[in-house]
N, C-alpha and C positions, 0 to 999 in steps of 0.2 A: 752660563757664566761668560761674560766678556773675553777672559783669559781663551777661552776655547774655540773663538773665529779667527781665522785665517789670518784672519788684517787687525790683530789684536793691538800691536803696536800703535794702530793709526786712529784707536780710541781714546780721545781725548777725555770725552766724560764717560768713563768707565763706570762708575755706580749706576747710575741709568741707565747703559745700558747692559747691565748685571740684571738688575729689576724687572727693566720693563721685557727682556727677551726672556726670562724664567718664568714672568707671569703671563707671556702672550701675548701683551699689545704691540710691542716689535721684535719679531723677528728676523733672524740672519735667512740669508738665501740658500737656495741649494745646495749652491758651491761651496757653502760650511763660509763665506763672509758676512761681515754686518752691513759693509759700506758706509761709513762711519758719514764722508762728507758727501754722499749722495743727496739728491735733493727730493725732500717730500712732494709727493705730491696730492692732487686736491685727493681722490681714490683710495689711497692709502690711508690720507688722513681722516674722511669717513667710517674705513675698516676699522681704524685705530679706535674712536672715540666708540665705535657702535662696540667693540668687542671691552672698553673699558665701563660701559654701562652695560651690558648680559653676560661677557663675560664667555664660556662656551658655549653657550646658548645663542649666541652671532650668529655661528656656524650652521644655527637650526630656522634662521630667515627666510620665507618665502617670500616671491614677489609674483602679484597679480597684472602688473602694468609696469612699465617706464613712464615716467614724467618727463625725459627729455630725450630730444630724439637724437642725440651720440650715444646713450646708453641703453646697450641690447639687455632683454629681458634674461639674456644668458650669459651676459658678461658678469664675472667673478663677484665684483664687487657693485651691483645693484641694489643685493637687499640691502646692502648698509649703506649708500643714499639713500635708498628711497626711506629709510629709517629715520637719517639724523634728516632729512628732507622734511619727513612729517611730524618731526618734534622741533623746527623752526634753528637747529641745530647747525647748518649748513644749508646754500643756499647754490641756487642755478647762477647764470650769467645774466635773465632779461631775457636772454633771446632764443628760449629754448632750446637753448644747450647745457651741457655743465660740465665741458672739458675735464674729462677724469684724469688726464694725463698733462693737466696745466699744471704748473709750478702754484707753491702755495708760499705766501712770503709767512714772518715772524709775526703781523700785526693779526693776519689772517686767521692763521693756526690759533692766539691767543683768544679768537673769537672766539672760536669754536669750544675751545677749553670753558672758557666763563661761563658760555652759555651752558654748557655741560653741565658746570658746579651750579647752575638756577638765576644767575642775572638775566632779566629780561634785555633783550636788547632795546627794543623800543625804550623804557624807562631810564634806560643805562647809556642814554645813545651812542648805541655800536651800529647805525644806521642812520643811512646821511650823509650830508657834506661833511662830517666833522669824524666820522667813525673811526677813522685811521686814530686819528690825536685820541680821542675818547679811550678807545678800547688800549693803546697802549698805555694811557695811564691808571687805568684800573688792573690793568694786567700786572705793571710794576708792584701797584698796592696791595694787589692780591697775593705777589711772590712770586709768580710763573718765569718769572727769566732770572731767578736767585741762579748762584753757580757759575751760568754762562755769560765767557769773555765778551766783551765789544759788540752785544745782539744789534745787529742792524735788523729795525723793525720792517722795515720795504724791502726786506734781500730776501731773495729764496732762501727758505729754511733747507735747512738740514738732517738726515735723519736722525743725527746725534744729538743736534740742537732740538727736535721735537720728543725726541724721548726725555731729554733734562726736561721740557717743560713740560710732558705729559707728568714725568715724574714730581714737578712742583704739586702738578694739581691733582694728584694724588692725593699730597699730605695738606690742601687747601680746605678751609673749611665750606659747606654747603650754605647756600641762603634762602632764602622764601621771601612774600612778599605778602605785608596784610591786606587782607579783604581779595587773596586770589584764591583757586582752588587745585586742589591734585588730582591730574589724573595718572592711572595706572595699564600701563602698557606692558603687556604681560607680567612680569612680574617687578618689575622699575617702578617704580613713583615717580612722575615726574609733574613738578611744580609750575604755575602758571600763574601771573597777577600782576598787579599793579601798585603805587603809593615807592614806599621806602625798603630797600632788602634790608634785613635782617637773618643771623647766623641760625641753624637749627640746633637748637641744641636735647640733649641730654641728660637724666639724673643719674645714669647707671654706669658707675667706674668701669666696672667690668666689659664694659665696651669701649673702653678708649686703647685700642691696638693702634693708631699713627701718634697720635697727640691727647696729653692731659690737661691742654689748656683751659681754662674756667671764663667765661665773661666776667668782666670786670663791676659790676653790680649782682651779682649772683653765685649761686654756687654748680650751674648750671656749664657742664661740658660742650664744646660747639664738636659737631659731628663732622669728623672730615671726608672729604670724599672716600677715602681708603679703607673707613671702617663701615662702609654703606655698602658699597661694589665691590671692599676684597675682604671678604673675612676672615680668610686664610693668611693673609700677609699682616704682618707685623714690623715696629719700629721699636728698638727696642734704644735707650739714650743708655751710654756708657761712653768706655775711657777702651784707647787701645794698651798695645802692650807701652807705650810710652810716655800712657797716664793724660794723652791730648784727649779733651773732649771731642767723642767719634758717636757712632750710633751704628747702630748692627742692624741691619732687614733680614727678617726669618719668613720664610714662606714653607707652607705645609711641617712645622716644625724642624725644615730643615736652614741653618744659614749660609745667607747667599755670600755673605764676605761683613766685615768691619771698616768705616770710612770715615777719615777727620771728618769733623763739623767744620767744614771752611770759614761757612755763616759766621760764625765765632773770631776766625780769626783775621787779625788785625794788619799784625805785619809780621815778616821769616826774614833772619839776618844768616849769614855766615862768617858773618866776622866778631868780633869785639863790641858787645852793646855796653856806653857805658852810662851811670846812673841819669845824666841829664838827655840824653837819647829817649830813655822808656819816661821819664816825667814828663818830655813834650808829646810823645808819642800820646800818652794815657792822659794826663791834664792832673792837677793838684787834687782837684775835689772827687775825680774817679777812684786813686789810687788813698786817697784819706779815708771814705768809702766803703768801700768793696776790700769782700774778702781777699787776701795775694797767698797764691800756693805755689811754689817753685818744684818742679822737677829733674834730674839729671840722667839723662839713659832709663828714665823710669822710676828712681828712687825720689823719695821727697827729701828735699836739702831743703836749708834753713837761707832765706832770702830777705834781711830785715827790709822792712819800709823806709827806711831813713838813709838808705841807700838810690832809692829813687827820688834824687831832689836836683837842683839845675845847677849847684856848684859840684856834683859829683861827677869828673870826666875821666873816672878810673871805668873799669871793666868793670861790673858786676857778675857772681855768681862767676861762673865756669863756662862764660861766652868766651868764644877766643873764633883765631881763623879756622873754618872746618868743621865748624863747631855747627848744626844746626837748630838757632832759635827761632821760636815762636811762643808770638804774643795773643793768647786768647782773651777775648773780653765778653761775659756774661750779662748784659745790664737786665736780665728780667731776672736772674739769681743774685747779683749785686757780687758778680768774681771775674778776676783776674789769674791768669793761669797762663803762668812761663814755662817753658819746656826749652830744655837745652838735649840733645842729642851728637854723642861724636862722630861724628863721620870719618872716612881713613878714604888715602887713595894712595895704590900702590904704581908704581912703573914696573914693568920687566923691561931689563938693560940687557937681557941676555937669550939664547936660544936653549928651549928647554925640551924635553921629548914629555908626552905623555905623563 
């Protein structure tokens, strides 16, 4: 659990790294830290991706040869180059090197992610003149940088910032490519081919632990990375104790913690919202629409509709200062979901013992 490194405070995205250090793709150090804004690098991020497709079976990697000559056939982290190496996963420098201990920026990292979840590069072009531009904009479409503030795509990543985006591509769905074939490296599938990707999907509910989404011509579930590679970990969609739309990750039956769905939300006030505020915020035909559910500390109160219109510049509901609201907005369930919560802040004027 995040809460349990040293340098817990200096975890900005705590849910990832809850996740991804409970499931093993990162790791804190020795010292009991995470190093929240340390910088990934290429070495780790092989280990990372090799231990997110086997899983603890990484750990059971031989290596017959080095492919480049900075990396010794006994350094730590070989078999998982020379792994994501031979599945076109990650790549050398050209020059027969592959500086393990280079800096990896965000556009990079997302390479390696995509390719992960089966986009070809070649077909995809993440190879080339253009690969930078390419690959961040599939990466965006794909979700991998949901969550995280200001991603600079050319900036050395961060270990925080690669576990958020290991963490997207977790709950990312898989692709394939017709008229390609599978091969199976020990026990992975891994897809290969050419033409247009296309989602893998599923008929069997019972395996949808990250996501229940359906394609949209079908009644076919797309398979996400999480329920291929983890199938001990679970997402489960709920409400915390304050009624916000949040979501729980359970691993091995145990849960790792409860987290707003940020996704969702919109916008957090601390003052006074009043009805022509949330009408420009939400727009006419949202709010005519979509379900509206108000909560207060958790309780559902009653928030008419006709309180959200652009002559109304009174307060609504039990916004006030200290007061904190937030506006969720659902468009794939067609809801609206305000949460007011009071907040208190006390001074001590005085000197007190124990």
């Amino acid at each position: 659990n995040a809460s349990d490194f040293t340098d817990a405070d200096d975890i900005t995205y705590e849910e990832a790294a809850d996740v991804m250090s409970t499931i093993g793709v990162i790791e804190g150090y020795e010292d009991g830290s995470f190093d929240p804004d340390g910088t990934l690098v290429r070495e780790e991020a092989a280990k990372l991706v090799t231990f997110m497709l086997l899983g603890d079976n990484a750990n059971r990697l031989g290596i017959e040869r080095s492919t480049f000559n900075d990396v010794a056939m006994t350094r730590w982290s070989a078999p998982a180059i020379e792994y994501c190496v031979s599945l076109g996963i990650i790549d050398g420098a050209g020059d027969g090197n592959f500086y393990p201990r280079g800096q990896l920026t965000a556009v990079a990292f997302a390479k390696v992610l995509l390719t992960a979840l089966g986009y070809d590069a070649d077909t995809e072009g993440l190879v080339g003149a253009t690969w930078s531009v390419n690959t961040a904009a599939l990466a965006m479409e794909v979700g991998l940088d949901n969550g995280i503030e200001d991603l600079s795509w050319n900036a050395a990543l961060t270990r925080e910032e690669a576990a958020q985006m290991a963490l997207n591509a977790i709950q990312a769905p898989l692709v394939a490519y017709e008229g390609g074939v599978t091969v199976v490296v020990g026990d992975t599938p891994v897809s290969f081919g050419s033409g247009d990707a296309y989602y893998i999907t599923t008929t069997l509910a019972r395996e949808q632990r990250i996501s229940d989404e359906r394609l949209s011509n079908s009644d076919d579930y797309t398979v996400e990375f999480g329920e291929r590679y983890f199938p001990r970990l679970r997402l489960n969609r709920e409400t915390d104790d304050f009624e916000r739309p949040s979501h729980t990750w359970v691993y091995e039956n145990t849960e790792l913690g409860t987290y707003v769905d940020y996704d969702l939300l919109v916008e957090t006030y601390t003052e006074g919202v009043d009805g022509r505020t949330l009408y420009e915020l939400l727009s006419r035909s949202t709010i005519e629409k979509y379900s509206l559910t108000y909560y207060v500390d958790g309780v559902k109160t009653t928030l008419e509709k006709d309180k959200l219109v652009r002559s109304n510049t009174s307060n609504v509901g039990q916004t006030g200062n200290g007061v904190l609201t937030q506006v969720f907005v659902d468009h794939d369930n067609e809801e609206i979901v305000i949460t007011s919560i009071h907040t208190y802040l006390a001074q001590a004027n005085g000197d007190y013992n124990e």
